[in-house]
Backbone as JSON, one array per atom type, in Angstrom:
{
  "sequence": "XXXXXXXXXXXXXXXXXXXXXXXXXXXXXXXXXXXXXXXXXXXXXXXXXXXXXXXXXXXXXXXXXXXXXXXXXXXXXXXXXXXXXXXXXXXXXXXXXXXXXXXXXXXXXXXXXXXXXXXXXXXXXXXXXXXXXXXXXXXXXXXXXXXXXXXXXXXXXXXXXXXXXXXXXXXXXXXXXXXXXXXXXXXXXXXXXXXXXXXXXXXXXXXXXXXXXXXXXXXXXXXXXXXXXXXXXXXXXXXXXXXXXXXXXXXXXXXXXXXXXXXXXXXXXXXXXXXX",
  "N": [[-10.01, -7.87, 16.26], [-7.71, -10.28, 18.28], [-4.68, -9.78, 18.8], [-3.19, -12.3, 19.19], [-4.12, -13.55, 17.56], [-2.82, -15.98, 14.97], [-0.35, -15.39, 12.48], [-1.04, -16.81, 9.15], [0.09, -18.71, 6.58], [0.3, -19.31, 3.2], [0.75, -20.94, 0.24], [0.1, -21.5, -2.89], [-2.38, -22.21, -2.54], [-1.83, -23.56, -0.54], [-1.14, -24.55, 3.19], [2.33, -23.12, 3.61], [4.99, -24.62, 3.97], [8.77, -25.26, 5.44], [10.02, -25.67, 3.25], [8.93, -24.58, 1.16], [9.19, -21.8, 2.11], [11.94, -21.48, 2.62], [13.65, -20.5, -0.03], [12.71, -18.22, -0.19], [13.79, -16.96, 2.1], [16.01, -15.01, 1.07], [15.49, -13.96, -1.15], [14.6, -10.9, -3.95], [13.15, -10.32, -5.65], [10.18, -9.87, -6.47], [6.86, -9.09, -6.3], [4.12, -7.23, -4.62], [0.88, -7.15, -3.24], [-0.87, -5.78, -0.55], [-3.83, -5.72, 1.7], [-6.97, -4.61, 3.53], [-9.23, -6.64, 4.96], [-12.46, -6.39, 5.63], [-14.77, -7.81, 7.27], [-14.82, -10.49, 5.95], [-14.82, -8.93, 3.08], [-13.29, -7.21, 0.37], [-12.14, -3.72, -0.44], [-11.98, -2.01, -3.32], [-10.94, -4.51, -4.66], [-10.56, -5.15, -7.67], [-8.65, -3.26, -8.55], [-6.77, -4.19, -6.92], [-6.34, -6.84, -8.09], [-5.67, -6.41, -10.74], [-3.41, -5.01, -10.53], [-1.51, -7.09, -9.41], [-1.79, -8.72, -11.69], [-0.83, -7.24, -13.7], [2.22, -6.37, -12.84], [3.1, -8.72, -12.39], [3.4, -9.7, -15.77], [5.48, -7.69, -16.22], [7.53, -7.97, -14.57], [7.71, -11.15, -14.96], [6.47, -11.79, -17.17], [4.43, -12.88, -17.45], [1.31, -14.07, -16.1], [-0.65, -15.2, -13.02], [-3.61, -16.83, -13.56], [-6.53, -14.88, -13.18], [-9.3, -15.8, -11.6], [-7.66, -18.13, -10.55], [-6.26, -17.03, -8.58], [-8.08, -15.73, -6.93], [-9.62, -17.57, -5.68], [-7.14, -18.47, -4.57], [-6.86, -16.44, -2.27], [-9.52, -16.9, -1.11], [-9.0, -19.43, 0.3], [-7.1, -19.12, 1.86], [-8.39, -16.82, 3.48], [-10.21, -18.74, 4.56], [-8.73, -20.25, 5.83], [-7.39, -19.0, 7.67], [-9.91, -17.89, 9.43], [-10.95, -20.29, 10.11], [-9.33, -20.28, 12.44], [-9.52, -18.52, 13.88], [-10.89, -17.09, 17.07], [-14.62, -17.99, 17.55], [-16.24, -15.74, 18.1], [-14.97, -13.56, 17.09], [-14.66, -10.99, 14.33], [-14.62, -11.07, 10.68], [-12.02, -9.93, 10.15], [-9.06, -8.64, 8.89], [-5.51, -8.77, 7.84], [-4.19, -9.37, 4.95], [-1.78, -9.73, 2.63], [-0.76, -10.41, -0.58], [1.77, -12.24, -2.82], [4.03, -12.25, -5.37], [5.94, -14.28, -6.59], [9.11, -15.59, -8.32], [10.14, -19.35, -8.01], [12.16, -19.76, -9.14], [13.95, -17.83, -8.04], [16.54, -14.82, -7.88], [18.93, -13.15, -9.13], [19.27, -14.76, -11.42], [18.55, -15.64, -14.84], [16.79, -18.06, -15.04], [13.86, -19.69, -16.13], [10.7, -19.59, -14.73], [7.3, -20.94, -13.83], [5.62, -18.18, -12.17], [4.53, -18.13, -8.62], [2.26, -17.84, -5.74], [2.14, -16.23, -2.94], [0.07, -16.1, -0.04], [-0.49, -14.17, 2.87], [-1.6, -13.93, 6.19], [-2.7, -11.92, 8.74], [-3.53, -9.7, 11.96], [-5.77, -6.99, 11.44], [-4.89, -3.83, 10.89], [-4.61, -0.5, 11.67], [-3.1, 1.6, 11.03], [-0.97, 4.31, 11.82], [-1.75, 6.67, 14.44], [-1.44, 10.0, 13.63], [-1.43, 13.62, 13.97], [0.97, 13.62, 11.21], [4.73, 14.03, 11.22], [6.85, 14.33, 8.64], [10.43, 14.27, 6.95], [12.38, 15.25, 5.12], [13.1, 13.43, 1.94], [15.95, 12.96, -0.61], [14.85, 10.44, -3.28], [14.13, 8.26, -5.45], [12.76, 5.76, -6.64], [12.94, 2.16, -7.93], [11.44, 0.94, -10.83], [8.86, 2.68, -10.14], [6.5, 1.87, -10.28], [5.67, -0.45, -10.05], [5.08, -2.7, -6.97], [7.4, -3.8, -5.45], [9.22, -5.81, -3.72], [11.94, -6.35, -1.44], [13.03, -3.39, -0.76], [15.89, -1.81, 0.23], [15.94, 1.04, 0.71], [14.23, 2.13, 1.14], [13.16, 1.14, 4.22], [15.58, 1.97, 5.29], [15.71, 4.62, 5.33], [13.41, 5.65, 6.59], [14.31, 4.93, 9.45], [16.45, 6.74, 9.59], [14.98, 9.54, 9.08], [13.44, 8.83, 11.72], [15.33, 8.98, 13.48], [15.74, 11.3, 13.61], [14.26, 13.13, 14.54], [11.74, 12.53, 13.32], [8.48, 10.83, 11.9], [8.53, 10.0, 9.45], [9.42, 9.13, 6.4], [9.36, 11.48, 3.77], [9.38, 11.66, 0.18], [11.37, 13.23, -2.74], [12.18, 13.83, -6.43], [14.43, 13.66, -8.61], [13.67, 16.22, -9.77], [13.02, 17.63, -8.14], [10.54, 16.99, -6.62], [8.19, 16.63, -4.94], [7.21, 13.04, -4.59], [6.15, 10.62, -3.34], [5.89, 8.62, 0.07], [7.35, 6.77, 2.33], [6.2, 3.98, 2.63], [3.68, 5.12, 1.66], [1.12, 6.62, -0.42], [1.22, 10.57, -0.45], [-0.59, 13.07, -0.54], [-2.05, 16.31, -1.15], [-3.9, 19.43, 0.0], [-5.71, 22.2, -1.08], [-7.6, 23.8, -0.14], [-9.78, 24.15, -1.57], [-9.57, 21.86, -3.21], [-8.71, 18.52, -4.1], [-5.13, 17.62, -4.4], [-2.94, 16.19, -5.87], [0.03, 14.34, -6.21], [2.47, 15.05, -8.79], [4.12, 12.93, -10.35], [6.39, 9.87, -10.81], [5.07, 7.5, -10.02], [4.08, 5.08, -7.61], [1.12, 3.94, -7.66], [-0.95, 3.67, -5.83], [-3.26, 1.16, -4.42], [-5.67, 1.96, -2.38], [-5.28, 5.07, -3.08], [-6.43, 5.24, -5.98], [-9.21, 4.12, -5.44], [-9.93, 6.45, -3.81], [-9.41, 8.23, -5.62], [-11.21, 7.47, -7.65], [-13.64, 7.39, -6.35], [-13.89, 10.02, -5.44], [-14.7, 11.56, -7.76], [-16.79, 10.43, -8.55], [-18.14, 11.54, -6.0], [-17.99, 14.25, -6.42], [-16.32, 15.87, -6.08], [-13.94, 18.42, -6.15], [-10.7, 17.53, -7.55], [-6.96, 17.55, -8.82], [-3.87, 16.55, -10.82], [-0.65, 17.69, -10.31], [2.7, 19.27, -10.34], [4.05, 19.5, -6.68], [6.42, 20.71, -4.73], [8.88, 21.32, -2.06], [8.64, 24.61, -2.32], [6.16, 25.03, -2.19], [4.7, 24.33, 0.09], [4.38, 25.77, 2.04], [2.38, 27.3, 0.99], [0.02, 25.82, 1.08], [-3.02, 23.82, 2.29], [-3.2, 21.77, 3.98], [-2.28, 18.46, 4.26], [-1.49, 14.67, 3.71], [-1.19, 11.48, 3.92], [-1.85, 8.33, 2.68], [-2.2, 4.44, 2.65], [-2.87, 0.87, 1.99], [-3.45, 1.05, 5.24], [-5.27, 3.16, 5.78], [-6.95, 5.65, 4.32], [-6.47, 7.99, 4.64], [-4.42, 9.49, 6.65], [-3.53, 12.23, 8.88], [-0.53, 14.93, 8.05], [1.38, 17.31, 9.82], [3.65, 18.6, 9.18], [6.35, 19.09, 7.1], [9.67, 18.29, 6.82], [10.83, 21.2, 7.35], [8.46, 22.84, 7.43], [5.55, 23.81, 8.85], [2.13, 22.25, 8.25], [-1.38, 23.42, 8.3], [-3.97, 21.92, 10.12], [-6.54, 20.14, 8.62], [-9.46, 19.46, 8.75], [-11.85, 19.16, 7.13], [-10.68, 18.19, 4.56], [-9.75, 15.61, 5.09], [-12.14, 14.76, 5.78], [-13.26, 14.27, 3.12], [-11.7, 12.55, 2.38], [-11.66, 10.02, 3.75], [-14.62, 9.83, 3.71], [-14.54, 9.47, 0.76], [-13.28, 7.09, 0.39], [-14.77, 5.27, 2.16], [-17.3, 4.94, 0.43], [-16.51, 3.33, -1.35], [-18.05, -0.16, -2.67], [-17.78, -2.68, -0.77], [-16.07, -6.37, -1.64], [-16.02, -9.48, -1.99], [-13.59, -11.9, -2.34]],
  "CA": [[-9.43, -9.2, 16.3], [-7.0, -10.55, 19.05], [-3.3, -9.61, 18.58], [-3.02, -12.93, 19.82], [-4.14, -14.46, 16.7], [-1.14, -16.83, 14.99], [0.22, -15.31, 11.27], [-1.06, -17.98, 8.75], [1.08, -18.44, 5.14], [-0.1, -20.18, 1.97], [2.06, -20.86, -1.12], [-0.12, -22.04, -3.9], [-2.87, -22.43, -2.01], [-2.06, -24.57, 0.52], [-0.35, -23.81, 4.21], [3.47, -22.81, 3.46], [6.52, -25.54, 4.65], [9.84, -25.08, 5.45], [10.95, -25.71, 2.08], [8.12, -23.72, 0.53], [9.9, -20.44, 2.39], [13.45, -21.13, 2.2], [14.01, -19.62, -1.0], [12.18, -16.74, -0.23], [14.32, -15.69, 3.02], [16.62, -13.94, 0.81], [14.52, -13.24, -2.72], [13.98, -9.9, -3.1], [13.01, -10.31, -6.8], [9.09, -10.19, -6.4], [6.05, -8.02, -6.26], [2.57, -8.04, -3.56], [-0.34, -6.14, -2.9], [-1.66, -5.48, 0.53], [-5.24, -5.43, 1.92], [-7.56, -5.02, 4.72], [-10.23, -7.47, 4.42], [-13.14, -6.16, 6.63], [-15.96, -8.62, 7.12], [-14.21, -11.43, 4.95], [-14.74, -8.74, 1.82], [-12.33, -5.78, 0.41], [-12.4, -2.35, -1.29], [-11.3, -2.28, -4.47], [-10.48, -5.8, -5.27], [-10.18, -5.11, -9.07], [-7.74, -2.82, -8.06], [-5.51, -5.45, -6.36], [-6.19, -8.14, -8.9], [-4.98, -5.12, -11.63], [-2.1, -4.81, -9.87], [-0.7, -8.54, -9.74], [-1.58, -9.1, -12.91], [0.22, -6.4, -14.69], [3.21, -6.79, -12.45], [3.59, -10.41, -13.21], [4.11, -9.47, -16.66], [6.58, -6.96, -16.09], [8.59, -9.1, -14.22], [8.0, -12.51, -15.09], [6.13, -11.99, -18.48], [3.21, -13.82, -17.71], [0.34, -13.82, -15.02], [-1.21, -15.86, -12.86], [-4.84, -16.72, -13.86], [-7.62, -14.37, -11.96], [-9.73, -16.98, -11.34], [-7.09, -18.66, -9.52], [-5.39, -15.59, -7.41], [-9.14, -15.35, -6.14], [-9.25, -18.78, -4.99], [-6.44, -18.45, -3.31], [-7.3, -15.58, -1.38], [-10.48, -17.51, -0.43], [-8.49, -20.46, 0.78], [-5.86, -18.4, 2.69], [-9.25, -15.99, 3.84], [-10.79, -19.54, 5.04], [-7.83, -21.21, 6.7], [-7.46, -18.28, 8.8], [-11.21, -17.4, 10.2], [-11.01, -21.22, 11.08], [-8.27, -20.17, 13.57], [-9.42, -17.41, 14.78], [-11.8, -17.52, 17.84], [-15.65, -17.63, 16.46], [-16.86, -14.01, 18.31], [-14.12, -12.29, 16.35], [-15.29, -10.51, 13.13], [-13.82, -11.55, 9.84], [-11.45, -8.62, 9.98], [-7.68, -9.23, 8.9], [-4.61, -7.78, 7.2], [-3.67, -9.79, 3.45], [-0.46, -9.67, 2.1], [-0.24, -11.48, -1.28], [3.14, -11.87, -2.81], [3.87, -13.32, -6.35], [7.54, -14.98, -6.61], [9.12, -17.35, -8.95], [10.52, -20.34, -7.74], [13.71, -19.57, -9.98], [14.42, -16.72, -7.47], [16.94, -13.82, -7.87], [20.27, -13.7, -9.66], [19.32, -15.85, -12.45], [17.72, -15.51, -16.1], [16.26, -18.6, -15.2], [12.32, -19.14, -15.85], [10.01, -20.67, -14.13], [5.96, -19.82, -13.76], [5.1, -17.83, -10.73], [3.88, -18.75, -7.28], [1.79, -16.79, -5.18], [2.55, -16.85, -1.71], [-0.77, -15.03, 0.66], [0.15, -14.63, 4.0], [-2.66, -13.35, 6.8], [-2.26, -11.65, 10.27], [-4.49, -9.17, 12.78], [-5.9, -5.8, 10.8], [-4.85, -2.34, 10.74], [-5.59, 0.79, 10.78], [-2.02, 2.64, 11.14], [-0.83, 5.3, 12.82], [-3.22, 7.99, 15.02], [-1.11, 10.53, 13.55], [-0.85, 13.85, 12.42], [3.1, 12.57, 11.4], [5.84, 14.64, 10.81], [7.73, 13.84, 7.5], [11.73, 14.07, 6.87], [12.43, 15.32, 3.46], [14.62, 12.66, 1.59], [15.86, 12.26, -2.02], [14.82, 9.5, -3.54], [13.67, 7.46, -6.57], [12.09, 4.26, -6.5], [13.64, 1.5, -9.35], [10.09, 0.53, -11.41], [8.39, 2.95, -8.83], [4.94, 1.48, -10.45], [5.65, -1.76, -9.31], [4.99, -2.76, -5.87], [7.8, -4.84, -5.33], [9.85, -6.0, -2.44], [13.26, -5.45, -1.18], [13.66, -1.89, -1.27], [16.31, -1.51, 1.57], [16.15, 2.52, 0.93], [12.34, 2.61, 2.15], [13.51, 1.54, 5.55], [17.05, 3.3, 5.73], [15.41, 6.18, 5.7], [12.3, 5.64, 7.58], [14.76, 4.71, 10.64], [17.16, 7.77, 9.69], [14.06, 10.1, 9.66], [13.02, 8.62, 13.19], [16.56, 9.4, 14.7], [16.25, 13.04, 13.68], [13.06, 13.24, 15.23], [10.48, 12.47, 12.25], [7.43, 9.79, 12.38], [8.51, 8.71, 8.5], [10.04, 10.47, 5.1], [8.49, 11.91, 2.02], [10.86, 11.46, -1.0], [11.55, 13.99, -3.45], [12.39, 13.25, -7.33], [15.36, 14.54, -9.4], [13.61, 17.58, -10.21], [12.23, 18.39, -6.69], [8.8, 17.36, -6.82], [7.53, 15.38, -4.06], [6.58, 11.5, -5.35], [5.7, 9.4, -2.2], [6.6, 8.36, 1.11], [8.44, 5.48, 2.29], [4.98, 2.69, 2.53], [2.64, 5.56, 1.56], [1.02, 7.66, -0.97], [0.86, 11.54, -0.65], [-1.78, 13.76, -1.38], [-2.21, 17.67, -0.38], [-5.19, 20.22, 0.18], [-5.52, 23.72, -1.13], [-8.6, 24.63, 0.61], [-11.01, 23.62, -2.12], [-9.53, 20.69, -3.89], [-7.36, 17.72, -3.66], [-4.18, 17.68, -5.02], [-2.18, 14.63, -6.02], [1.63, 15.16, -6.75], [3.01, 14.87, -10.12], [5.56, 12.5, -10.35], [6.68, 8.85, -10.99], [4.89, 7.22, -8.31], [3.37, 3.75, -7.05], [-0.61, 4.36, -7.91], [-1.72, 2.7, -4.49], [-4.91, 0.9, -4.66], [-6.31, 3.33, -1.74], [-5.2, 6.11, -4.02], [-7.37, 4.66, -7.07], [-10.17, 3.77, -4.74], [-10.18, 7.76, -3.18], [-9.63, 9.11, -6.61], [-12.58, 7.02, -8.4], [-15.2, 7.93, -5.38], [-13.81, 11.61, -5.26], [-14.97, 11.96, -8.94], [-18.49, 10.27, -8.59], [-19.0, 12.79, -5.51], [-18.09, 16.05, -6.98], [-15.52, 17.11, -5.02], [-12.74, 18.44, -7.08], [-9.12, 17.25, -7.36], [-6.04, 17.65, -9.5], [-2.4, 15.93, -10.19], [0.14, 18.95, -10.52], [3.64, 19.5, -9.5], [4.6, 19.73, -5.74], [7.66, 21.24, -4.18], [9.03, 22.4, -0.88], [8.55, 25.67, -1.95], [4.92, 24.8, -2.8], [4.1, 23.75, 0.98], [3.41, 27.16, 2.75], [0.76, 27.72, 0.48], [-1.32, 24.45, 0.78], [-4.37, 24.0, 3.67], [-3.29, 20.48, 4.26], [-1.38, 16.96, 3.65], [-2.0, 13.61, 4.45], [-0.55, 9.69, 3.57], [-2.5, 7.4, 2.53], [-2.15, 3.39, 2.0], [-4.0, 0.37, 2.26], [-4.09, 0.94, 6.42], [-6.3, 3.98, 5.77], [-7.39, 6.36, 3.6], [-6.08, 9.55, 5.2], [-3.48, 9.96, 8.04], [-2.74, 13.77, 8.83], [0.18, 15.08, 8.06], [1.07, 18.39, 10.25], [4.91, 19.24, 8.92], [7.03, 18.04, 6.01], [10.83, 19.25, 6.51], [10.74, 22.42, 8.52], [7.07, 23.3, 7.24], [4.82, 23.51, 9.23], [1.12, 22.67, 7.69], [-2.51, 23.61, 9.11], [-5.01, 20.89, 10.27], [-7.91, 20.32, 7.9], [-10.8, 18.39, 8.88], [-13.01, 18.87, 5.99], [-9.81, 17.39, 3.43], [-9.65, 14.47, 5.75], [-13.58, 14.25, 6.02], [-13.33, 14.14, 1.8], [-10.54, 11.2, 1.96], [-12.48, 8.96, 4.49], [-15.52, 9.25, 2.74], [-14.66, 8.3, -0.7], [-12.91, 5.55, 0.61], [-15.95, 4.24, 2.92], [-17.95, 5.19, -0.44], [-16.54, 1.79, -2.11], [-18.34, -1.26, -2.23], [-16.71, -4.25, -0.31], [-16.38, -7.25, -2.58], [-15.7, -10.9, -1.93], [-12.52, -12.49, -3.6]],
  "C": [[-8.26, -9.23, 17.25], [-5.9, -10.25, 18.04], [-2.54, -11.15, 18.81], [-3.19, -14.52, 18.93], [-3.32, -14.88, 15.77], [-1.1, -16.13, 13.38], [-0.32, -16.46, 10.2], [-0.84, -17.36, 7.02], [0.72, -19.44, 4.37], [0.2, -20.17, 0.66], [0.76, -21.59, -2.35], [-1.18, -22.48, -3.73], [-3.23, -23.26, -0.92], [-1.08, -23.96, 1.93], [0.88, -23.88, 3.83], [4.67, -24.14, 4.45], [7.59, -24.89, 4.6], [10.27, -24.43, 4.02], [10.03, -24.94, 0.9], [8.98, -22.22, 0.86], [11.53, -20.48, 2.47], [14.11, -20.37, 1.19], [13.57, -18.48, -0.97], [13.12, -15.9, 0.51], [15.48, -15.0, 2.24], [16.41, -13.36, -0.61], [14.4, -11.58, -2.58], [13.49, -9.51, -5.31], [11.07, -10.53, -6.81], [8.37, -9.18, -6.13], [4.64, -8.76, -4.74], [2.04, -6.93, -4.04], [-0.7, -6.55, -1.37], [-3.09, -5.13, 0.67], [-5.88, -5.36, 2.99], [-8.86, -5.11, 4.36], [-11.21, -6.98, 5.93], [-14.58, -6.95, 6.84], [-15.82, -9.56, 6.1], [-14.47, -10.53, 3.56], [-13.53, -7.82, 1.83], [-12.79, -4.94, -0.55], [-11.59, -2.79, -2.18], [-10.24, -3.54, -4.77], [-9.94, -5.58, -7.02], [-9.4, -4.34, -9.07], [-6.48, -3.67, -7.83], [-5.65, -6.12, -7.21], [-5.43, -7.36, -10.27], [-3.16, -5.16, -11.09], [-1.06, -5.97, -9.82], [-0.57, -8.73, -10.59], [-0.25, -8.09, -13.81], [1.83, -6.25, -14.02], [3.96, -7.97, -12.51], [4.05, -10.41, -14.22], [5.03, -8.83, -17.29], [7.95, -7.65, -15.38], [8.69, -10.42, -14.41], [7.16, -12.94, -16.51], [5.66, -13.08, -18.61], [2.9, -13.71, -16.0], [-0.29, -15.0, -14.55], [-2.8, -15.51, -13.09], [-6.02, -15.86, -12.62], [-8.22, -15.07, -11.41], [-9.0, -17.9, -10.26], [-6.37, -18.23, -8.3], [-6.85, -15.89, -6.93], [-9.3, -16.32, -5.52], [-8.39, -19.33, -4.44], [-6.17, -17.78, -1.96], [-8.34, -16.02, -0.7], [-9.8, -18.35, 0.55], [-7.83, -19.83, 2.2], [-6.98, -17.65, 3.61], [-9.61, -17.28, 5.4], [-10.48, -19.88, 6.42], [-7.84, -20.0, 8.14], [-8.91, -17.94, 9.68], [-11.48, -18.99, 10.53], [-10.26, -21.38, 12.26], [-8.13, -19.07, 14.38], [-10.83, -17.74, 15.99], [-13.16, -17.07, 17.03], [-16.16, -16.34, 16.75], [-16.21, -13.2, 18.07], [-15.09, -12.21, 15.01], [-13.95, -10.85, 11.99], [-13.24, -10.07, 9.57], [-9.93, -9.25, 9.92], [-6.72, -8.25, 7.84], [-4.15, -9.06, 6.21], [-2.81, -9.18, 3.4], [-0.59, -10.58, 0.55], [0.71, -11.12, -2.64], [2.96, -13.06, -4.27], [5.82, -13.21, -6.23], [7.77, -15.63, -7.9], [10.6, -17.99, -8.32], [12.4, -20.12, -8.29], [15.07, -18.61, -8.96], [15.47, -15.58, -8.55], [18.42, -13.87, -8.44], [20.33, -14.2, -11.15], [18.21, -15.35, -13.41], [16.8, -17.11, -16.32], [14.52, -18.6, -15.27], [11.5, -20.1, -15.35], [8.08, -19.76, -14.04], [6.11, -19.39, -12.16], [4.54, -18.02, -9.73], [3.2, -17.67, -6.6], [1.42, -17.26, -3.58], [1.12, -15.69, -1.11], [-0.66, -15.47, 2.64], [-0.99, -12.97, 4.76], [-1.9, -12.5, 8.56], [-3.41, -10.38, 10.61], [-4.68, -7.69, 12.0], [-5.12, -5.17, 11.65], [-5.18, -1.63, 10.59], [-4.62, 2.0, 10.9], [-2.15, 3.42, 12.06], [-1.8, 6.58, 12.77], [-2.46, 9.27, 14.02], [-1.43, 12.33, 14.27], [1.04, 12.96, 12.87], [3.6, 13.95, 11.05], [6.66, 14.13, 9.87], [8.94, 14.27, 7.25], [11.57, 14.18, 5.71], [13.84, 14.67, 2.8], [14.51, 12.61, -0.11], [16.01, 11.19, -2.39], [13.99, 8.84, -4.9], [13.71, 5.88, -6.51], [12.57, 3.13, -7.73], [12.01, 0.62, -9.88], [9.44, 1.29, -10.28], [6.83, 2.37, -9.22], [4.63, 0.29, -10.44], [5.8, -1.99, -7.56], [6.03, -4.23, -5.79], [8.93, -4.82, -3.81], [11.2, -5.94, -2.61], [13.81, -4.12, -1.46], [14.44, -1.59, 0.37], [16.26, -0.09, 1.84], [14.67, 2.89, 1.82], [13.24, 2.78, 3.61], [14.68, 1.5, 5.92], [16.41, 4.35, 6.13], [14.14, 6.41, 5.89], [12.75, 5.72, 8.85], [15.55, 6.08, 10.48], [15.81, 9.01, 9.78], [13.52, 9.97, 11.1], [14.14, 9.13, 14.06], [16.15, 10.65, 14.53], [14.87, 13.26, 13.99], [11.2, 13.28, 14.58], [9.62, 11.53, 12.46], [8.01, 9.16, 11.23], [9.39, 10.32, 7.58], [9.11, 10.45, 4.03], [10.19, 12.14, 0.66], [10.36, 12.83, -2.01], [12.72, 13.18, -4.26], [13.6, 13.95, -7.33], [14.93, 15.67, -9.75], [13.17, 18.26, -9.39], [11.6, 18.23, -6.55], [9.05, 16.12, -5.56], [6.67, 14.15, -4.73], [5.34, 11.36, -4.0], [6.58, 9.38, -0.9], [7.05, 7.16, 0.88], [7.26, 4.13, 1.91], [3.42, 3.4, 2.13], [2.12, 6.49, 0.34], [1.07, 9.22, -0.32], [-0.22, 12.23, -1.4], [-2.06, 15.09, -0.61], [-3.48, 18.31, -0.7], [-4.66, 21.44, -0.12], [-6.17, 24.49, -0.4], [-9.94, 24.48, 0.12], [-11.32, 22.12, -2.84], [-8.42, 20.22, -3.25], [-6.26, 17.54, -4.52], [-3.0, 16.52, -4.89], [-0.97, 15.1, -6.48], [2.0, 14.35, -7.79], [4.39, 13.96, -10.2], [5.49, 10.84, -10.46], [6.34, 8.41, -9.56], [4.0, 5.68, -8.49], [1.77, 4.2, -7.21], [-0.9, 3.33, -6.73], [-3.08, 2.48, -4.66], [-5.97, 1.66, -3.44], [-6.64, 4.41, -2.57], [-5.82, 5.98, -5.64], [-8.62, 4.35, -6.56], [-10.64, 5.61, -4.67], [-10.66, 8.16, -4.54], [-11.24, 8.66, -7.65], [-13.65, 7.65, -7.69], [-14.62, 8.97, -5.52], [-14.65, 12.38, -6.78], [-16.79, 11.93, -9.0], [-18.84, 11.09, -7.14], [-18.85, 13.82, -5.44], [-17.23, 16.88, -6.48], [-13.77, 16.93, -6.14], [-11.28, 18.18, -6.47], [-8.07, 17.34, -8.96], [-4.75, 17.48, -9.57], [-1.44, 17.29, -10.74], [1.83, 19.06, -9.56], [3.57, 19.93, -7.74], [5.93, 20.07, -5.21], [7.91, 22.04, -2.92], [8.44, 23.81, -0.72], [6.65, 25.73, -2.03], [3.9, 25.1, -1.13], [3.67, 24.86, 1.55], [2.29, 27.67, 1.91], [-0.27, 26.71, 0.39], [-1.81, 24.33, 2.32], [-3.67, 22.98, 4.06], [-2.42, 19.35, 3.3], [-1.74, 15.79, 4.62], [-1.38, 12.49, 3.96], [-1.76, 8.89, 3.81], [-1.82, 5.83, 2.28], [-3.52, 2.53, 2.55], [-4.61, 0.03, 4.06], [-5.41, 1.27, 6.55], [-5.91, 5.14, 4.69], [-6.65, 8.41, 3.27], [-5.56, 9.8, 6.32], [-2.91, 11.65, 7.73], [-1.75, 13.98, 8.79], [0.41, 16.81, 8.56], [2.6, 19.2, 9.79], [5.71, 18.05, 8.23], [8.38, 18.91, 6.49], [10.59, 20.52, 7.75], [9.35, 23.22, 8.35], [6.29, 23.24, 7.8], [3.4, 23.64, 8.34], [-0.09, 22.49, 8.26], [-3.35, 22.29, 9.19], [-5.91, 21.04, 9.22], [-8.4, 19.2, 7.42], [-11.69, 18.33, 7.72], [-12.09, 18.01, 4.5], [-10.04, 16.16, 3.95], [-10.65, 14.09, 5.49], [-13.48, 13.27, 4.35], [-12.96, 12.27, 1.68], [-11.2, 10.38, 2.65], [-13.63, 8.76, 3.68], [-15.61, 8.53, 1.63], [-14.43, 7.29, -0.41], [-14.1, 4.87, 0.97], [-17.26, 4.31, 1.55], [-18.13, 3.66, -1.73], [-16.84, 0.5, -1.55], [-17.08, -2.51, -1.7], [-17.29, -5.09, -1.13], [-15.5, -8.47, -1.98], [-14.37, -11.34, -2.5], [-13.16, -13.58, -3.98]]
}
């Protein structure tokens, strides 16, 4: 799809106004999910619809109806593939963002809005990356919610000191997550998920479901610096892709490995695309 094609934003299912986004530019009281919609469908939709829902009621103690999140993703799906030229492929990057109206500051209540806002796919960085080892803890890290100014502090402070991104480490040392990504390491036979208070990315629920139905073993278990010279492989995942290499965390260097990678692509391409 053209780079060339225009951003399009929809509050409730209809295109976004002024006064629809004013309160947002400084909200930071709200949750999304991300997607890449490939041929107007996506991977693990029940995934993402999982994910709004139970975040809605963590923060705003109450959900918008499924039924109607999906019909707004249609709408928002629509508006955009009428604005894109017709010999493009319904290929695009989703965003959708639940708010309330009440905003930030305030014990006020109001029901929730759900803002879905479109623009040109992804497929992230070629990598491998280099990761920056930072401490850090996420506040609800099992909510996907917005304003976290520490993500990118120290995504840009990793880049000065010559890193692609950071990998966080908990209070007890264990490696969680990166800054916009899951983690996940290789021993040589299995995959290894790191133990720790972490964001369950709907990639990382997608991989892990297909890794199970095709036989290829994995396991969640502590990680730690000192852990890394003994593992085949590392990689970041989100909803760009499935499996970006990772070739050095910190001063570690760790070995290429194509057949971990092969694993993580597959399961992913293993899940059906589904409609909203």
């Amino acid at each position: 799809m053209s780079t060339d094609t225009p951003n399009l934003v929809h509050v409730n299912g209809r295109t976004a106004t002024a006064d629809d986004l004013t309160p947002l530019a400084f909200a930071g009281h709200a949750h999304f999910t991300a997607m890449q919609v490939r041929d107007g469908k996506v991977r693990g939709l029940d995934l993402h619809l999982e994910r709004l829902r139970s975040a809605s009621v963590e923060l705003f103690g109450r959900a918008l109806p499924e039924d109607l999140v999906r019909s707004r993703l249609r709408s928002a799906l629509q508006d955009h593939l009428r604005g894109a030229p017709a010999h493009e492929p319904a290929d695009l990057s989703l965003t959708a963002t639940v708010y309330s109206p009440a905003g930030e500051f305030t014990a006020a209540d109001a029901d929730p809005r759900l803002l879905v806002r479109t623009g040109a796919p992804s497929s992230g960085p070629g990598g491998p990356l280099a990761l920056a080892v930072a401490e850090h803890e996420r506040y609800l890290p099992h909510v996907k919610h917005v304003g976290e100014v520490a993500k990118t502090h120290l995504l840009r402070r990793a880049v000065a000191g010559g890193f692609d991104d950071a990998a966080f480490l908990d209070r007890d040392g264990r490696f969680s997550e990166a800054t916009i990504w899951n983690l996940v390491f290789w021993d040589g036979d299995a995959v290894v998920w790191p133990e720790a208070r972490i964001l369950t990315g709907t990639t990382l629920g997608i991989v892990r479901r297909q890794l199970t139905k095709l036989g290829i073993d994995q396991r969640v278990e502590p990680v730690t610096p000192d852990d890394l010279p003994h593992l085949a492989g590392a990689a970041v995942m989100n909803s760009w892709n499935p499996g970006i290499a990772v070739h050095r965390i910190g001063a570690t260097e760790l070995p290429p490995a194509p057949r971990f990678l092969e694993a993580l692509h597959g399961a992913f391409e293993a899940e059906p695309l589904t409609a909203p």
